[in-house]
N, C-alpha and C positions, 0 to 999 in steps of 0.2 A: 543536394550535394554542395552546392553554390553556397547556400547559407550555412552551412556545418563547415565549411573553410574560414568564412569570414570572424563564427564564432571561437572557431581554434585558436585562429592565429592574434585575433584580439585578447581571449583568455590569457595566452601563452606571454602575450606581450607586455600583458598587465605584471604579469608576475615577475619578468625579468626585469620590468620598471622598479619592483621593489626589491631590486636583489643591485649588488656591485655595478656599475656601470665606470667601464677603462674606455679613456679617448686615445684616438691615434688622428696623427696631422704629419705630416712630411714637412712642414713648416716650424714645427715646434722648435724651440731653444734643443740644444745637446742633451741636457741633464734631465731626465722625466721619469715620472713613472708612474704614468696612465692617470693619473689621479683625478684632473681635469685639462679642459683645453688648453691652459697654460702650461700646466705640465705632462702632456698626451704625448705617448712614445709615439717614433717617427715610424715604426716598422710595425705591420700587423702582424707578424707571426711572434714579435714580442708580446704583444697586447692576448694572442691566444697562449702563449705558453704561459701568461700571467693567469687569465681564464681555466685553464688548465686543470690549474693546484687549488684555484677558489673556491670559497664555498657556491655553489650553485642557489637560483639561477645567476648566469652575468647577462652583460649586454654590452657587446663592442660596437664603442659610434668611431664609426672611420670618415675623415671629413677629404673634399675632393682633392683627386691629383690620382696619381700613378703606385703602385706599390708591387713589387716582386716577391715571389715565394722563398727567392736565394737568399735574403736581404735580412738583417735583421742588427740590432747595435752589436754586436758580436760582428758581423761583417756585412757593413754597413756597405761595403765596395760589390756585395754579392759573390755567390762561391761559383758559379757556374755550374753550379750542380742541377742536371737534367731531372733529376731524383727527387729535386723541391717540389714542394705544395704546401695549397693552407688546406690542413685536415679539419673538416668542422666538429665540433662536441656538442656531444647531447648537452641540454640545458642552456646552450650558449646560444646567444641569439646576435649574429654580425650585422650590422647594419651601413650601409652606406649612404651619399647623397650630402651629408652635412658640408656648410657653408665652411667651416673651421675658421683655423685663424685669420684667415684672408679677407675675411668680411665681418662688420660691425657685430652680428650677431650669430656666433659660431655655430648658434644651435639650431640656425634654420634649415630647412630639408627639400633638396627638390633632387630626385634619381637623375633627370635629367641637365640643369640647369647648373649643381655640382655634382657631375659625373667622377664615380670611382673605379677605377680601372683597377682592376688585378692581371695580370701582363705576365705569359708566358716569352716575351721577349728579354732575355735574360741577358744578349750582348749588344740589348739597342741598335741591329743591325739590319731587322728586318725591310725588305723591299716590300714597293707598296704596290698593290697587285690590284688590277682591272676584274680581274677574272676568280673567284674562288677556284676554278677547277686547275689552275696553277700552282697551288699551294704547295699539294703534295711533293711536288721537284724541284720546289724553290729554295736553293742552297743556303740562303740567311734565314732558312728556319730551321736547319737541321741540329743549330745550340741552341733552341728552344728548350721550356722544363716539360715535360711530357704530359701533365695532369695539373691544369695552374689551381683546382681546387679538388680536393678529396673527399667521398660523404662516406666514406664503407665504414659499417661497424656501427654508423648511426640510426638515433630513431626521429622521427619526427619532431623533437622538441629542440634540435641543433637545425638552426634557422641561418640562412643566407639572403639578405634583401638587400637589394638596393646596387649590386655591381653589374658593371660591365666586364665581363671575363672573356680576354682574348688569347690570339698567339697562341694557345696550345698546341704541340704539335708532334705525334707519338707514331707510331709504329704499332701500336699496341690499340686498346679501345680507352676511347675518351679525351680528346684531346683541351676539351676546355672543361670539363670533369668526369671523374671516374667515381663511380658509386660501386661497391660491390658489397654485398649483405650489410646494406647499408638503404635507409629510409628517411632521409631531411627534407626537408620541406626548405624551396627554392621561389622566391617573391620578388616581384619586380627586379629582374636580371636580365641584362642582354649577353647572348652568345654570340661573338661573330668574331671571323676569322680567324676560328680554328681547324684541326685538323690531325686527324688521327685516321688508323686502319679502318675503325671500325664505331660510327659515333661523332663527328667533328667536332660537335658542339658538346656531347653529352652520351654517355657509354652508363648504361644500368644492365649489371649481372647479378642476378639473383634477390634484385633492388626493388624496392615498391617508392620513390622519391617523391613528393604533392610539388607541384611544378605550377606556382599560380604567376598572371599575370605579366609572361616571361616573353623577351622577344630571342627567336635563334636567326642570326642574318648571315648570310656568306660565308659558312662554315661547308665543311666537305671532307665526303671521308665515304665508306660503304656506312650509308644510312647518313647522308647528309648532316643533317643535324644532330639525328636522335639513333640510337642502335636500344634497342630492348632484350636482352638474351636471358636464358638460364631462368626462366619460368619468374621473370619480373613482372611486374602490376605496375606501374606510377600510373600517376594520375595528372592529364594537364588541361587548367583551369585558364580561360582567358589566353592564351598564348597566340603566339604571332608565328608565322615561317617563313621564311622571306629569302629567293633566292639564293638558296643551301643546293649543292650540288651532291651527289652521288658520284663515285669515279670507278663502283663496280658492282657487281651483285644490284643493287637498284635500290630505291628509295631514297628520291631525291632531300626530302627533310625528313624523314622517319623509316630505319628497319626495323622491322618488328621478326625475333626469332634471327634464323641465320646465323652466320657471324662462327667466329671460334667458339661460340659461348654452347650449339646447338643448344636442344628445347624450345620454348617458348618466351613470347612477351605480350602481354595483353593488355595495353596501356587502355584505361579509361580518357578519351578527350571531350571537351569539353567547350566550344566557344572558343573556336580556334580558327585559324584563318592560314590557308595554306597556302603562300603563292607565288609565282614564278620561280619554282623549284624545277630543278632537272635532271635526268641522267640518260644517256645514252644506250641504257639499258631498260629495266621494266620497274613501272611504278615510280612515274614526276613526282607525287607528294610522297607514298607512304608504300611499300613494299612488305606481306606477309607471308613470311614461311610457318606452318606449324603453330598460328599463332589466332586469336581471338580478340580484335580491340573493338571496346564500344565506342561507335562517334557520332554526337549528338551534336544537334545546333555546330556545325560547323560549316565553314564556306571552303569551296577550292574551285582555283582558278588560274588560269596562265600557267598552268604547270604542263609539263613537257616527259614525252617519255618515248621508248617505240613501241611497249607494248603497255596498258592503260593509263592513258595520259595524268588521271588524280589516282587510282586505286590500283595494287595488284596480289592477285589474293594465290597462293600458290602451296602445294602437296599440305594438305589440310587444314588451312586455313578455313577460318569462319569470321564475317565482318559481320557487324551489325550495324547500319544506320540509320537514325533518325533525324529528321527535321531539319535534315542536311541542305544545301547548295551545293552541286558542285556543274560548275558552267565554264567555257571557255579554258578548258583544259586541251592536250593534243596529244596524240600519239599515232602509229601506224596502223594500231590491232586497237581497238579498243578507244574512242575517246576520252571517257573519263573509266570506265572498271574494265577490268580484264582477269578472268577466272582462268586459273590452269590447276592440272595436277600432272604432279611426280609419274604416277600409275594409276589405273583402275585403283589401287587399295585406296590411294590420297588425292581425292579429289577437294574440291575447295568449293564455297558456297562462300553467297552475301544475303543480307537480309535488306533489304531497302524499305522504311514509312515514311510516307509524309515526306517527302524529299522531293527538289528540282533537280534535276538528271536530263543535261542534255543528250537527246537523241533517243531516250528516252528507254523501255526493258531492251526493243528492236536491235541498240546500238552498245550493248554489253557486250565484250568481247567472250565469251561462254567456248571451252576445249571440252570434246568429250568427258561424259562422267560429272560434269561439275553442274552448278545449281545455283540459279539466281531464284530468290524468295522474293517475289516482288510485291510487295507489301500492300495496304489501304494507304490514298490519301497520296499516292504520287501524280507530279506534276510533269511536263517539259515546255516551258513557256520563260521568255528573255526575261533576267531576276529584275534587270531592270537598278543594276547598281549605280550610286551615285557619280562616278568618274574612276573607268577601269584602270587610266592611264596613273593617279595618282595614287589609284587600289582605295580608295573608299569605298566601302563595300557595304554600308549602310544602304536601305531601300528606299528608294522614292514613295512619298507620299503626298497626295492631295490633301491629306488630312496633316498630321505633323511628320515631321522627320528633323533625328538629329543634326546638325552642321555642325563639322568636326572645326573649324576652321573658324570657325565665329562665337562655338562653344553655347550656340543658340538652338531654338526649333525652329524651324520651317518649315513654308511645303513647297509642292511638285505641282508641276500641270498634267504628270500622267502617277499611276499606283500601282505596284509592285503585287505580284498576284501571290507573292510569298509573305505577303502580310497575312498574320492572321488563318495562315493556309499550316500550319502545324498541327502536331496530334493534340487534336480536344480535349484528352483527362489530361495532358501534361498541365502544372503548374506555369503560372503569367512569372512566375519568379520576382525578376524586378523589375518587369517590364512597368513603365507609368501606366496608371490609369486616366492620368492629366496632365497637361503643362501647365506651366505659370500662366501664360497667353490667352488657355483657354479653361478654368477653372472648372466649368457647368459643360463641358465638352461641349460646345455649337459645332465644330469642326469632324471632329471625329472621335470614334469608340474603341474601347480595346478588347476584343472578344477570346481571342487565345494565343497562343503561343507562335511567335512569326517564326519561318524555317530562316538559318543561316546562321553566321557567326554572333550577329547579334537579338538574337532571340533570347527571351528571359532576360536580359541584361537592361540597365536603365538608359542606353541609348536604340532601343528599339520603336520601331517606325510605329506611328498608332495611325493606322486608318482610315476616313472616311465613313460614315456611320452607313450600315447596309452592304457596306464593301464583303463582308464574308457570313457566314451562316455559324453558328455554334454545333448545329448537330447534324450539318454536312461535313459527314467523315468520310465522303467520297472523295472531296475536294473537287464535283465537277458543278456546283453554283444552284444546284439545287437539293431541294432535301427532297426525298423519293423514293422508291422501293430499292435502291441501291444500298441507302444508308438504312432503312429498317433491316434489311438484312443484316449489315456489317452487327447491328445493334442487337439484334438476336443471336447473334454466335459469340455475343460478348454478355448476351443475360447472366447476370446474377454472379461474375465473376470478380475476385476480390483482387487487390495488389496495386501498385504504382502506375500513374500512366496508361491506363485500359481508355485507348478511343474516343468508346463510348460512356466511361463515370464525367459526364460532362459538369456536374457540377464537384467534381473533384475531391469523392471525398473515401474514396478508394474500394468502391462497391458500386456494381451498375445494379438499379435497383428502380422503382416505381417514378423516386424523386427525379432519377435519368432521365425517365418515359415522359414522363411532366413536361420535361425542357427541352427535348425531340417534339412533343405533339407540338409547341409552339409556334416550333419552327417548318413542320408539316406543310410542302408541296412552295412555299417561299422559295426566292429569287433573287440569289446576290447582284447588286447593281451590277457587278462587272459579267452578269450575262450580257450579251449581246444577241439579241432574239431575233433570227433568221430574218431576212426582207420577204414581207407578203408579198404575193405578186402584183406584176403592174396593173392597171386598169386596162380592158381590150379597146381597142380603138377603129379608126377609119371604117366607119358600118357602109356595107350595102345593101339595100340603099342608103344613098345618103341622109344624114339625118334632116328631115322637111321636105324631102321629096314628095312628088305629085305626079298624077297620071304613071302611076307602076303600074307594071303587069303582072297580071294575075299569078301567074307564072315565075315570078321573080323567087332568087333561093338569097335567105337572108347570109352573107359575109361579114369578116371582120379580121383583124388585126390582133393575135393573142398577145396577151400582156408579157413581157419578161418574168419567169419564172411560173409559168402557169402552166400546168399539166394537164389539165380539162378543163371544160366550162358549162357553166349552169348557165339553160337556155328560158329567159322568162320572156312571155310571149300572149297578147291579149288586144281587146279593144277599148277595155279600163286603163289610163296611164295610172292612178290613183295605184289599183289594184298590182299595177306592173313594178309602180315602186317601190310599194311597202313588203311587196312579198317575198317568202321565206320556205323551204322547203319543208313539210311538202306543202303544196300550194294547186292548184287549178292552172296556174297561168304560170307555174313550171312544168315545161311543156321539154327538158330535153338535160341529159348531161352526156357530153361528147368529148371528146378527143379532138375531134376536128372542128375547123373554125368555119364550119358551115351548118347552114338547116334549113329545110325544104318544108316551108309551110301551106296547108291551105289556105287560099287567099280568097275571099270573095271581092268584089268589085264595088267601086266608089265606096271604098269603107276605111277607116283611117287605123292604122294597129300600133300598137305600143308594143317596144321589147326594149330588154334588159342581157348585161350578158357577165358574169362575173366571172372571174378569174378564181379559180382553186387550186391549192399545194399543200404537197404534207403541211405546212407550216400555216395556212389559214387560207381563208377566201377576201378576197378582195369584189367590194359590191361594182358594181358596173352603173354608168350613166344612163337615163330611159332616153332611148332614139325615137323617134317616130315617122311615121309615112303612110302617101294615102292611095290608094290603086285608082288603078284609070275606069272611064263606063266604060263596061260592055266587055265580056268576056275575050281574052288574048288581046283586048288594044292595049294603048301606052307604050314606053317607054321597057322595052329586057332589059334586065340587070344581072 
């Protein structure tokens, strides 16, 4: 999927390279007409109503600063009209990010560095707000334009990259865009501080939108960020969520279904990162009515709810996740999922593979009727994120890991057990197979697909060599009759992503069986093998004692963690030490840490005494002692 975006949208970009390309600058001279940066109209909805009438494809470079939907040389003062938006067109490709006239070379690009803003603040009036979940009542947004961008009517080939779209602020769904049978593909954009009924950042009805690479931040609205209604699809690739509020119905960055729209939304996500999202109602990250979203390789965390802190699945909903994380989320009911239904008719399930889940099937909030599917290959163990406070959410590794902050690899002194802990037929995608650092790998291996947001992506953690198993699709460290199982009910079946097609090539088949036997009854280092028990200790008698009595009952001190003990027992020490059950001179296995021997007199005996647990034997030291003459003298012990 990942690579069928990349090839899209480079296709698409190529072509619109060789088609018309109009600049727009807020700095330009008065007199223009798109032609170049010198003469680049000051207003983009000039530059789209140029696009318009063009012959396709075009390409609008808009270079940094601020532009309004109201604005245009026609009225360049802005009309105040709530009704404004830039409507995007098929063929038309808008790009943002350019340096423009303000800098030596107009035509360099950074989204961030020359940030373009498209600004639903239409009377420059807005107050600036601590809180997203103030927005909705905040009186200098109520002359906001209600949709600062439009996609309805469009297909995938009216392209938007590179802005910042805020201030939206509506009554209605969508406040920082409204899609309605409408399909545009949306690239490196940030959403934040919008706000609408239904959507803050982003309202799809009836819409399938490709969403790559996008961040949605402190927008609020019902479905925080994102509203999905009217039987939509989009798809989000790489995206961020980031403290987006809910203020009703629930789903702190994402509704899925609900809404005025009823029916369905089934957003495909994808390498997404859900976080410190909230609402006071149900479902911190993501809220489903009626609705189906796949979510793969995604993380959530710090999100906040009262009833499932990251997930709420609700009157017949169905989730599906793989290779997910989702940790340190909170709510009342439910930590991170929470299942309900409408009625016995609509209840609601989740599918969970290969996924970290705090608290683990135990702590799924589950209402009569409904169905947690709890899959192969799940985890509940600390993900072991880089630094929760800054939300790097990359994994620690011993072996390498990316450093967001130094734009280098690294490692760790401990390793994330979601390394490498994803489903086995899934594709490595772009996960490295190497770093610069380490060319011939010495450090570490990349075996399959790590669970979280950055799995399949080229800043994923590689490993420590042995760290994970290839055809442990149990994910508990070894390979064993658990995973031949899984691997026989996966025989011979065809399609994407099966488990068990470990070598990936979309059939589990003999080649499979090959690369399971190899890995047969093997042990990922991060087992940690039971402690054998201790050695038994302080014997009676003492060890080298003389003049015992005949009579004496051999004692001892059992080892920590020993359940019985194997009694060896002779007048051979040779014989005492080397032996092995069965043997002659294993003469006892007890429970208790005693044994009553016959003794003869003036004779010197050798014993042994080892410690045994499900988990192994531990040998014992050989004692020795010598009886006294003459029957009942010496020394009682």
């Amino acid at each position: 999927m990942r690579a069928f975006y990349t090839v899209f949208f480079c296709l698409f970009a190529a072509a619109a390279s060789q088609g018309r390309i109009i600049y727009v600058d807020g700095n330009a001279p008065a007199v223009n007409d798109g032609t170049s940066w010198q003469n680049a109209y000051r207003y983009v909805q000039d530059a789209l109503a140029n696009a318009d009438y063009s012959e396709k494809p075009v390409e609008i470079r808009v270079a940094q600063g601020l532009y309004r939907p109201d604005e245009s040389s026609a009225e360049p003062n802005g009309t105040g009209n709530r009704g404004a938006t830039f409507q995007l067109i098929n063929a038309v490709i808008v790009k943002g990010g350019y340096a423009g006239l303000a800098q030596p070379d107009p035509n360099a690009r950074d989204v961030r560095v020359y940030e373009t803003i498209l600004s639903g603040d239409l009377d420059e009036n807005d107050a600036r707000l601590a809180n997203p979940a103030d927005i909705w009542r905040e009186p200098t947004r109520a002359d906001n334009c209600q949709h600062v961008v439009t996609g309805s009517g469009t297909d995938g080939t009216a392209i938007l990259d590179g802005f910042t779209l805020s201030a939206g602020h509506t009554s209605s769904p969508g406040g920082g865009m409204y899609n309605q049978q409408g399909s545009p593909t949306i690239i490196d954009c940030r959403f934040t501080w919008n706000c609408a009924e239904w959507g803050g950042g982003m309202a799809n009805q009836r819409s399938s939108p490709t969403v790559i690479g996008c961040s949605f931040e402190k927008n609020a609205g019902g479905g925080g960020a994102v509203n999905n209604g009217g039987d939509s699809a989009p798809k989000f690739l790489n995206c961020r969520f980031i403290d987006n509020v809910a203020l009703w119905a629930g789903g702190g960055a994402m509704l899925n279904g609900y809404a005025g729209f009823g029916s369905t939304g089934n957003p495909t996500v994808v390498n997404c990162i859900f976080s410190g999202n909230w609402t006071d109602r149900y479902g911190g990250a993501m809220y489903n009515e009626r609705s189906t979203p796949t979510i793969t390789n995604c993380t959530f965390s710090s999100n906040a709810a009262e009833r499932g802190g990251a997930i709420y699945n609700y009157r017949d909903s169905s989730s599906i996740l793989t290779d997910c994380i989702l940790w340190g989320d909170t709510a009342k009911l439910g930590g991170e999922i929470y299942l309900a239904a409408y009625d016995e008719r609509y209840p609601s399930t989740i599918s969970v593979s290969y996924s970290n889940v705090q608290g683990g099937y135990e702590k799924v909030g589950v209402e009569t009727g409904c169905t947690v599917q709890w899959g192969h290959g799940n985890i509940e163990t600390d993900p072991r994120f880089v630094d929760l406070n800054s939300r790097d959410y990359h994994l620690k590794s011993e072996g390498w890991r990316w450093d967001r902050n130094w734009s280098t690899w690294v490692w760790d002194d401990v390793t994330s057990l979601c390394i490498d802990a994803g489903n086995p037929g899934s594709p490595l995608g772009g996960e490295p197979l190497t770093v610069p650092a380490d060319p011939s790998n010495k450090w570490g291996q990349n075996l399959r697909i790590n669970m979280g947001a950055y799995g399949g992506s080229a800043e994923a953690s590689i490993g420590p060599h042995n760290w994970a198993l290839l055809a442990d699709l149990s994910n508990n460290g070894t390979v064993d009759l658990i995973d031949f199982a899984i691997f026989s009910q996966d025989w011979q079946d065809e399609g994407p992503e099966e488990p068990s097609d470990l070598n990936r090539n979309m059939r589990v088949d003999c080649a499979d069986f090959i690369l399971a036997a190899y890995d047969w009854l093997a042990t990922a280092t991060w087992v940690v093998s039971p402690p054998l028990p201790a050695r038994a200790s302080d014997p009676f008698p003492p060890d080298g004692a003389v003049n015992v009595d005949t009579y004496a009952r051999l004692r001892w001190t059992p080892g920590h963690n020993g359940l019985s003990h194997d009694v060896y027992f002779g007048t051979d020490g040779s014989s005492v030490a080397n032996a092995k059950k069965p043997s002659p001179v294993h003469v006892s296995s007890t429970s208790y840490s005693v044994y009553d021997p016959f003794l003869l007199e003036n004779t010197t005996y050798y014993w042994r005494i080892d410690e045994v647990s499900l988990d192994g034997t531990t040998k014992g030291v050989v004692w020795h002692f010598t009886t006294a003459r003459g029957i009942g003298g010496g020394t009682r012990l």
